[in-house]
C-alpha positions as CSV (number, residue, x, y, z in Angstrom):
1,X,140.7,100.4,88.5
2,X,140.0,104.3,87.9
3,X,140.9,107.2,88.8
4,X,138.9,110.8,89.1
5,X,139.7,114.5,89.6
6,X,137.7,117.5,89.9
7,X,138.0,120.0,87.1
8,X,139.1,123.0,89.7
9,X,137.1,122.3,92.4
10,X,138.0,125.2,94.7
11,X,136.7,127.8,92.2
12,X,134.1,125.8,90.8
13,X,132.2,125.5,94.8
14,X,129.0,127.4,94.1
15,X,128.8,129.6,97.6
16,X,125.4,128.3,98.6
17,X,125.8,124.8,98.5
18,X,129.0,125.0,99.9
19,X,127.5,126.8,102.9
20,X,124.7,124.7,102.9
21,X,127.1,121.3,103.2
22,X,129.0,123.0,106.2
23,X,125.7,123.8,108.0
24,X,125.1,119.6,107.4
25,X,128.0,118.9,109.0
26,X,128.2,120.8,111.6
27,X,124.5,119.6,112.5
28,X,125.4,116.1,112.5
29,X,128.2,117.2,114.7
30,X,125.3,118.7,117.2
31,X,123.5,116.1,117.0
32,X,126.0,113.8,118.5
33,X,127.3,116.4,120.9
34,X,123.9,117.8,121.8
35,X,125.7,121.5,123.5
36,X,123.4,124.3,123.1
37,X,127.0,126.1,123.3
38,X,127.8,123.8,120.5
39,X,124.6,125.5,118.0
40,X,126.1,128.9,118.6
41,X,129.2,128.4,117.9
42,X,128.4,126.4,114.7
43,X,126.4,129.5,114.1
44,X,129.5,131.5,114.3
45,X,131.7,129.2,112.4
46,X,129.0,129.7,109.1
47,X,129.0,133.4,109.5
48,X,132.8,133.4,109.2
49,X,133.1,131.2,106.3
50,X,130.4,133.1,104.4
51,X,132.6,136.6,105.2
52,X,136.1,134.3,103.4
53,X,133.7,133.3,101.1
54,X,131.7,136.6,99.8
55,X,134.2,139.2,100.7
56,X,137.3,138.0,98.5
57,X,138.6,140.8,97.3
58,X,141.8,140.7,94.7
59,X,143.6,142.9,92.5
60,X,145.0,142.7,89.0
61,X,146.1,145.1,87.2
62,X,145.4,148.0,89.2
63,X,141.8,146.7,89.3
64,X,139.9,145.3,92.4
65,X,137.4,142.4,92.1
66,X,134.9,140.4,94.6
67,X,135.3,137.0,93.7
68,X,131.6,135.8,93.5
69,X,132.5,132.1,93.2
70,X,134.4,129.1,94.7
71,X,137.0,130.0,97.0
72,X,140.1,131.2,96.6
73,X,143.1,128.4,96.6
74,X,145.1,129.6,99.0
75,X,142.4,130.4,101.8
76,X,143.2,128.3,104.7
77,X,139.5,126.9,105.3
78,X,139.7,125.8,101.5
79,X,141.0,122.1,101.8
80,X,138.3,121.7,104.9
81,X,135.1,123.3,103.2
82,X,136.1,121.9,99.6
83,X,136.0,118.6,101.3
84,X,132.9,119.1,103.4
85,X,131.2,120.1,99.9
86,X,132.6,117.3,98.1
87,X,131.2,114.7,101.0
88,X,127.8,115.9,100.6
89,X,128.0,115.8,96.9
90,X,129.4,112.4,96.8
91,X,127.0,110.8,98.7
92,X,124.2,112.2,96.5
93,X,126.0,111.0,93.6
94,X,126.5,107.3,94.5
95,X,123.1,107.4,96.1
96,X,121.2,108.4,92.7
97,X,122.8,106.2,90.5
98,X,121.7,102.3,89.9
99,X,125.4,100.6,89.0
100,X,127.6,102.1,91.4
101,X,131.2,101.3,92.1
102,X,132.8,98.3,94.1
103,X,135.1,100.4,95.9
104,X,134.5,104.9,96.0
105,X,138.0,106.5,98.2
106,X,138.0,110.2,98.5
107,X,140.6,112.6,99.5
108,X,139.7,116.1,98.8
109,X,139.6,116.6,95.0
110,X,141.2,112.9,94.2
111,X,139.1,109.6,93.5
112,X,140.2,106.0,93.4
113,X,137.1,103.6,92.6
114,X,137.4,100.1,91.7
115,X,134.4,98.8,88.9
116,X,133.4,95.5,88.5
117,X,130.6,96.6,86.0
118,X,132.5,96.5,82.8
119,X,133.7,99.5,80.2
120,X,130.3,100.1,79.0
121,X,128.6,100.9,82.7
122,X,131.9,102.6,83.4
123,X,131.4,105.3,80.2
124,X,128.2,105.9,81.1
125,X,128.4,106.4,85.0
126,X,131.3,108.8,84.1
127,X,129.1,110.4,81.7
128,X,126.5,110.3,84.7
129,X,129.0,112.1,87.1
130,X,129.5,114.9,84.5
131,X,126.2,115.9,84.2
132,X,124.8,115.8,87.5
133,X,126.1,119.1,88.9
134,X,126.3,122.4,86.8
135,X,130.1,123.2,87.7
136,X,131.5,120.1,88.5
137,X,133.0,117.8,86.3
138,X,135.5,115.2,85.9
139,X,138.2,113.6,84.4
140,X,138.9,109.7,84.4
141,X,141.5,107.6,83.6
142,X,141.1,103.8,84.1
143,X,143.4,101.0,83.5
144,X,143.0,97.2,83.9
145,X,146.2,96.5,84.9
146,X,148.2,99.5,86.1
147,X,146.9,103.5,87.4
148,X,148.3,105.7,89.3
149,X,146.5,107.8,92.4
150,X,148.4,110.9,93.8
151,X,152.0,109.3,94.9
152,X,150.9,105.4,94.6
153,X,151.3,103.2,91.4
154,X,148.1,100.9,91.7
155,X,148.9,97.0,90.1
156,X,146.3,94.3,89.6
157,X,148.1,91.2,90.1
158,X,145.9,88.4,89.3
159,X,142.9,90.5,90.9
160,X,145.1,91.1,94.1
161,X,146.2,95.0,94.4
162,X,149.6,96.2,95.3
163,X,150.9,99.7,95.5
164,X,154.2,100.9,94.6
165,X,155.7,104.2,94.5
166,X,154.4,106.3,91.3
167,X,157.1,109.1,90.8
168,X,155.8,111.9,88.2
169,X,158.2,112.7,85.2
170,X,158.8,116.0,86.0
171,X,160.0,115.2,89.6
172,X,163.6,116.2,89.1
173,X,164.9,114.2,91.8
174,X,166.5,116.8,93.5
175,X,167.3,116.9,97.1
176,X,169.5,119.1,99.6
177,X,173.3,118.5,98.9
178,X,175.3,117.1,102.3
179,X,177.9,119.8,102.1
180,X,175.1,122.3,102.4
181,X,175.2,124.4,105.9
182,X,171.7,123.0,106.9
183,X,171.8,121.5,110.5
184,X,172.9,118.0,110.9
185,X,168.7,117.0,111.7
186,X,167.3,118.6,108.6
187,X,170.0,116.2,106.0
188,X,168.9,113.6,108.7
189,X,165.8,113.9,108.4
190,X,165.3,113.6,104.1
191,X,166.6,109.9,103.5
192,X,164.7,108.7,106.9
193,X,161.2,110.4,105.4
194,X,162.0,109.3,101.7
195,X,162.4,105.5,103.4
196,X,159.1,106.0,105.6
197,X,157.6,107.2,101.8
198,X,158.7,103.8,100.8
199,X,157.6,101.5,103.8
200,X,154.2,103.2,103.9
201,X,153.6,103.1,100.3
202,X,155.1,99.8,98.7
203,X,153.1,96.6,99.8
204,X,156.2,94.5,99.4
C-alpha cells in the first residue's frame, strides 16, 4: 500500500497546460452535450480562468508582483482546475509506463495506489513519476502492513483492507466547551458529525 502527494501542486501548474486540460474537459463535456450554446460558453469559462490565472497580482512588502505561475491557493477555481490538470496528467502517466499499479485513487493532490509489483518496480515507477513532468514531483510513503491516507488508517489484514480512523499528532483534540453560549444545534451538531466521521470511516 502507498501513498503519494504532490510537492505544491497549486503553484507548481504551469499556465498552459493547465489551460490546455480545462479546454479537454470541457470538450469531452460538448461532446456528450453536443449545445452549440454549450461551445460558447466553454469558450467563456477558458477566457475567465486565463484572466485568475495571468492577472494575479500580490503585494509584499510595499511591492506588487504578477504571479507568472501555478495559481494562487486561495483562488476559488484552484481545487477544480488543480484537479482537471492533475486528471489529464494522471492518465498520461499510467498510460506511458509498462508496470503500473493494481489499484491508482485520486483526490486532488492526494494518491492511494495499491502495488502488487514488488519494492524494486515500486522505486523505480516512483522514480518514473518524478521525472516525467518538469514541476511536478512526488513524495511516497509505502507500508506493507499499515499507511495512512488523509483521515483513514489503511490495515492489511491477511491481504483484506480495513480502514480506521488516522488522527495526526498535532490534532489537539479540542472541541467547543458545553457551557459555551453557542446555540443548542451547533454543540448538537459536533458529537453527531464526529460519530458519522467514525461510521463512515471505520470498516468495523
Amino acid at each position: 500500500m502507498c501513498t503519494i502527494d504532490v510537492v505544491g501542486l497549486y503553484p507548481h501548474i504551469p499556465h498552459n497546460e493547465g489551460l490546455e486540460a480545462l479546454k479537454d474537459a470541457l470538450g469531452n463535456l460538448e461532446d456528450q452535450v453536443g449545445s452549440e450554446q454549450q461551445g460558447s460558453l466553454h469558450e467563456d469559462i477558458l477566457s475567465f480562468a486565463e484572466l485568475v490565472l495571468k492577472s494575479n497580482n500580490f503585494e509584499f512588502n510595499g511591492r506588487h508582483y504578477l504571479k507568472k505561475w501555478g495559481t494562487a491557493i486561495g483562488t476559488k477555481m484552484a481545487p477544480s482546475y488543480a484537479n482537471v490538470f492533475m486528471d489529464r496528467l494522471e492518465r498520461r502517466l499510467i498510460e506511458n509506463v509498462e508496470v503500473k499499479p493494481h489499484i491508482w485513487w485520486q483526490y486532488i493532490d492526494n494518491i492511494f495506489i495499491v502495488w502488487t509489483e514488488g519494492e524494486e518496480k515500486l522505486r523505480e515507477f516512483f522514480n518514473y513519476l518524478n521525472n516525467a513532468h518538469e514541476t511536478i514531483k512526488f513524495i511516497c510513503k509505502w507500508s506493507e502492513h499499515e499507511i495512512e491516507f488523509l483521515d483513514v488508517k489503511v490495515l492489511n489484514e491477511s491481504g483484506v483492507l480495513e480502514t480506521d480512523v488516522f488522527i495526526k499528532p498535532t490534532d489537539s483534540h479540542q472541541y467547543l466547551h458545553h457551557s459555551s453560549c453557542h446555540p443548542g444545534a451547533c454543540k448538537r451538531s459536533i458529537p453527531f458529525a464526529q460519530a458519522m466521521h467514525l461510521r463512515r470511516v471505520c470498516s468495523e
